[in-house]
ChimeraX commands (.cxc) that place a marker at each C-alpha (Angstrom):
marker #1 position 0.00,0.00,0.00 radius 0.5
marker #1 position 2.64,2.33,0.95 radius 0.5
marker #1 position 4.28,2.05,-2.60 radius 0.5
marker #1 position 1.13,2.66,-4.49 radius 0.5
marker #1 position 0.59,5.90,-2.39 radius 0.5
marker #1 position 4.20,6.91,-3.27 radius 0.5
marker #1 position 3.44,6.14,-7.18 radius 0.5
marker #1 position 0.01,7.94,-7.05 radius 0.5
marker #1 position 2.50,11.29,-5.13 radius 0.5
marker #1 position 4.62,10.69,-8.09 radius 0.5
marker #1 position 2.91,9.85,-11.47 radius 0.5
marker #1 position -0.25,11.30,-11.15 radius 0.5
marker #1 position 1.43,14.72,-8.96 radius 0.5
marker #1 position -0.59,14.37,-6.16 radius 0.5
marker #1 position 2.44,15.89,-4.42 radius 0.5
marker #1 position 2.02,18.81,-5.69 radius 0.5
marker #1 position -1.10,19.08,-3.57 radius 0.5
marker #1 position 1.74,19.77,-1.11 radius 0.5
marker #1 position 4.53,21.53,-2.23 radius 0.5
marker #1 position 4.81,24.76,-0.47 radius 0.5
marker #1 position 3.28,27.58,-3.33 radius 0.5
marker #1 position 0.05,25.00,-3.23 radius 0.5
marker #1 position 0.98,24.59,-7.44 radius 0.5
marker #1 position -1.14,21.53,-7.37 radius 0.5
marker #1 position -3.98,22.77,-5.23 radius 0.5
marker #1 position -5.02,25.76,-7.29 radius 0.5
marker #1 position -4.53,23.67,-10.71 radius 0.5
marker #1 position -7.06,21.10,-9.33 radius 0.5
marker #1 position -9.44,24.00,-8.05 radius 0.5
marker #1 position -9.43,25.51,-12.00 radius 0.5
marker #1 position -10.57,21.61,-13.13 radius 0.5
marker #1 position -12.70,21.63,-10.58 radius 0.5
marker #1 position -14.11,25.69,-12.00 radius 0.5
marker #1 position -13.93,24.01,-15.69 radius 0.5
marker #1 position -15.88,20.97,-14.87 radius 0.5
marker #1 position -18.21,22.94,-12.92 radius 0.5
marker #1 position -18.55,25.48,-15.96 radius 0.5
marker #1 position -19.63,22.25,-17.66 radius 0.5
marker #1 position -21.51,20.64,-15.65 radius 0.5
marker #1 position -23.23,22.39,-12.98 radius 0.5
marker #1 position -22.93,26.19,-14.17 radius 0.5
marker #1 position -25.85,27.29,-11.90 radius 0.5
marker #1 position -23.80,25.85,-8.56 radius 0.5
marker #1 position -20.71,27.72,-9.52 radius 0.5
marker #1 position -22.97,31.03,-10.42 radius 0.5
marker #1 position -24.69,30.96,-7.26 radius 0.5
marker #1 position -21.18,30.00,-5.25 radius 0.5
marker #1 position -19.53,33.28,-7.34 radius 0.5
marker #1 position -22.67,35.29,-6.61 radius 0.5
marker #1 position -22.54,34.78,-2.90 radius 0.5
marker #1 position -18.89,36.07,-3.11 radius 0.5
marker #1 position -17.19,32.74,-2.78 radius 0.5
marker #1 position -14.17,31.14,-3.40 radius 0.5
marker #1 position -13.51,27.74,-4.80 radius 0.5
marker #1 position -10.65,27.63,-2.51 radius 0.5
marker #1 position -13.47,26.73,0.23 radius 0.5
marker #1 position -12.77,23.59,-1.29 radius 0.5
marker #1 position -8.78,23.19,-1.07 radius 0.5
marker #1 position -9.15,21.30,2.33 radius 0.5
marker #1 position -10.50,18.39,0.59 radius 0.5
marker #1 position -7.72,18.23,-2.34 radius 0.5
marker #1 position -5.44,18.13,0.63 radius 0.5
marker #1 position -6.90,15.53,2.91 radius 0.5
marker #1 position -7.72,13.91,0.11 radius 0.5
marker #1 position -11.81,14.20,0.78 radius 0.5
marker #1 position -11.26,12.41,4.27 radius 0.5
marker #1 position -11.89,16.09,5.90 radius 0.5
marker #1 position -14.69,15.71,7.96 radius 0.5
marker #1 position -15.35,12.19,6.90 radius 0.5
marker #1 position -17.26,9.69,8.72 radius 0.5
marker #1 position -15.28,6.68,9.48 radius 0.5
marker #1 position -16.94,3.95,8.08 radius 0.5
marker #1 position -17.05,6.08,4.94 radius 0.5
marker #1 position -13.10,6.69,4.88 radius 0.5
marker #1 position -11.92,3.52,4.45 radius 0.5
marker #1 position -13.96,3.41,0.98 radius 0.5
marker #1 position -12.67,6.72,-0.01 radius 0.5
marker #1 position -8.97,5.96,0.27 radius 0.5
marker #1 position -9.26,2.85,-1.46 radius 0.5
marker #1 position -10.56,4.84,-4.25 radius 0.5
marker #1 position -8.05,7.04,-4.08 radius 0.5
marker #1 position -5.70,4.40,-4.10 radius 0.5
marker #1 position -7.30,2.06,-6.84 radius 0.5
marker #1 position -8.10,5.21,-9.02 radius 0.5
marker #1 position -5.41,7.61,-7.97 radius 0.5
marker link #1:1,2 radius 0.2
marker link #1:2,3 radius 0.2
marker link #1:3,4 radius 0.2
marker link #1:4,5 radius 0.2
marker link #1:5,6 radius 0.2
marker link #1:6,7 radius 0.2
marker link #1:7,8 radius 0.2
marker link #1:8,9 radius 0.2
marker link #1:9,10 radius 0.2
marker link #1:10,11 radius 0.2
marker link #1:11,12 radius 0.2
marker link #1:12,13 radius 0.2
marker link #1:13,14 radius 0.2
marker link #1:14,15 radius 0.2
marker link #1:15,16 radius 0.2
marker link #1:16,17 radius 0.2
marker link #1:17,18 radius 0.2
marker link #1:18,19 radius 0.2
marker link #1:19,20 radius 0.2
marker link #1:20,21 radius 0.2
marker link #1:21,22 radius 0.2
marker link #1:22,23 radius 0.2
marker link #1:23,24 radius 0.2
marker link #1:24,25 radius 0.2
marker link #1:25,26 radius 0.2
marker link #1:26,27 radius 0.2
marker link #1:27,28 radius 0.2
marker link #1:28,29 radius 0.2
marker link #1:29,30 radius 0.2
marker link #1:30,31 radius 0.2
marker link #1:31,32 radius 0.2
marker link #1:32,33 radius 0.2
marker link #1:33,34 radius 0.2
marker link #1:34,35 radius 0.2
marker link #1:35,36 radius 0.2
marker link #1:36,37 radius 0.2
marker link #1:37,38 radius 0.2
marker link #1:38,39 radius 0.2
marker link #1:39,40 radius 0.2
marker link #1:40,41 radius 0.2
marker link #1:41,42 radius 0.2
marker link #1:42,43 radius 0.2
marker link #1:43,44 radius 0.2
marker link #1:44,45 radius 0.2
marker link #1:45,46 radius 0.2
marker link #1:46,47 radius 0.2
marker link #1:47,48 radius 0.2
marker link #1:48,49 radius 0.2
marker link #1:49,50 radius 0.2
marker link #1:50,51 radius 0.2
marker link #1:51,52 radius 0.2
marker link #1:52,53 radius 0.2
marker link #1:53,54 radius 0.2
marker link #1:54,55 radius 0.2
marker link #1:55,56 radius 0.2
marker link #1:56,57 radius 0.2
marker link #1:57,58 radius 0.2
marker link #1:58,59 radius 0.2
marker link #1:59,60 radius 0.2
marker link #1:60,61 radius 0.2
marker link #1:61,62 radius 0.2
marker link #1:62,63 radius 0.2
marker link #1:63,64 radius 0.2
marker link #1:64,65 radius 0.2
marker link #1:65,66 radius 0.2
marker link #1:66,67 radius 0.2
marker link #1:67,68 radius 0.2
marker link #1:68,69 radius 0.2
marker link #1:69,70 radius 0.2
marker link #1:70,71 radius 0.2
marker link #1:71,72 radius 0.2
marker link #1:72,73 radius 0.2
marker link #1:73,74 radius 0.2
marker link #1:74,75 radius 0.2
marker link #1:75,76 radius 0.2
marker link #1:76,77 radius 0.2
marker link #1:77,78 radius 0.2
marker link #1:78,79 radius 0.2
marker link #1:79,80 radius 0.2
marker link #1:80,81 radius 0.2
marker link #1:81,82 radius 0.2
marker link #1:82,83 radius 0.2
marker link #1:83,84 radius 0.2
marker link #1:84,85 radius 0.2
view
């Protein structure tokens, strides 16, 4: 398990999540604004319109969605993560 974390930190840049200028953080919050442009425009309007940020959302790039997580649900969610990456 350990060396599929380490591969999913390397080849998919998951590490950048972490790196110190948050690189990988704010490019995963503008795929998050594109697919949300895409798929859910009226979410993201009313979000912007209530003077927002999509950065409300950085916490869960960086604990990998296990922020706040019930714990019979975050054993399912890091074997995703881990399966999927």
């Amino acid at each position: 398990m350990f060396w599929v974390l380490v591969g999913i930190m390397k080849f998919k840049k998951w590490s950048e999540v972490y790196e110190n200028d948050l690189s990988g953080t704010k490019r995963m919050l503008e795929v998050l604004r594109d697919l949300m442009k895409d798929n859910v425009l009226k979410i993201l309007d009313r979000i912007e319109n209530e003077g927002w940020d999509l950065t409300i959302f950085a916490q869960y790039y960086v604990t990998i969605c296990l922020y706040n997580c019930p714990n019979n649900l975050a054993p399912i969610i890091l074997d995703l993560f881990l399966l999927d990456g």
